[in-house]
N, C-alpha and C positions, 0 to 999 in steps of 0.2 A: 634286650631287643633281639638278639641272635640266638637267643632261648627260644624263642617266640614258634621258627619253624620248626624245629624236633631238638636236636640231641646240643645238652648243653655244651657249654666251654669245659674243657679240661687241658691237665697238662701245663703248656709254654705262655699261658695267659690269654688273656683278651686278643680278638683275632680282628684283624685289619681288616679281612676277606676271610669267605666263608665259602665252600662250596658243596651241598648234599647232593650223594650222586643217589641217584633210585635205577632199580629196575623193574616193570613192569609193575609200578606204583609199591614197589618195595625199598627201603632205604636199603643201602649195600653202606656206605661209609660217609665222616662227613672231614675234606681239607680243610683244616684253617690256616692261612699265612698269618702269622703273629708281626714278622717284621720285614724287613731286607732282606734276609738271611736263613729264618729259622720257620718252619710249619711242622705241623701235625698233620698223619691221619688216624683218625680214627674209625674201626671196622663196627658197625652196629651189632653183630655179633659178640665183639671184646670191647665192650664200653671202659673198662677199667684198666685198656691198655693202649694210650698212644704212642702213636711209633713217630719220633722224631727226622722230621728229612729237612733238606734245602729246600729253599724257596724254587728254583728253579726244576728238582725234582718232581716237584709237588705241582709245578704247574705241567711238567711233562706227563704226568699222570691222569692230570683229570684230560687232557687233549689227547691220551691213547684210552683212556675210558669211554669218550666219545666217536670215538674211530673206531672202534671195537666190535662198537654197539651197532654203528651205522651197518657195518660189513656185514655183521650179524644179523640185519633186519628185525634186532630186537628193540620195543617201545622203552623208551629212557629220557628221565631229566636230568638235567643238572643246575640246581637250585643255587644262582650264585647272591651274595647279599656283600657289601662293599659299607663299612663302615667310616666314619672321617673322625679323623684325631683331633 
């Protein structure tokens, strides 16, 4: 299911939450929180290396990706998708 919108699952497992960030209808990277604790990102650039952070990190980042952009006046989504266990 989380296939479905671009870049598959790798890494820390199946993700609880998923979030694709784009810019200007480009994928830049895709968050996944796997648990409580643990997420990935991964950079569409290095599909075959994600970088492990907190949970907490990882939401800190996609909410300065979005401020970023805003300040920026550059066009951006942020694809989020929420799975249930």
């Amino acid at each position: 299911m989380l296939q479905a919108l671009g870049m598959p699952e790798v890494g820390l497992g199946a993700a609880l939450e998923r979030f694709e960030l784009d810019v200007d209808g480009q994928g830049y990277c895709v968050v996944d929180i796997v648990d409580d604790e643990r997420a990935s990102i991964v950079l569409n650039a290095l599909p075959d290396f994600p970088l492990e952070i907190n949970v907490e990190r990882a939401r800190q980042f996609v909410a300065a990706w979005r401020e970023r952009n805003n300040m920026l006046g550059q066009p951006y989504q942020v694809h989020r998708e929420q799975r249930e266990v």
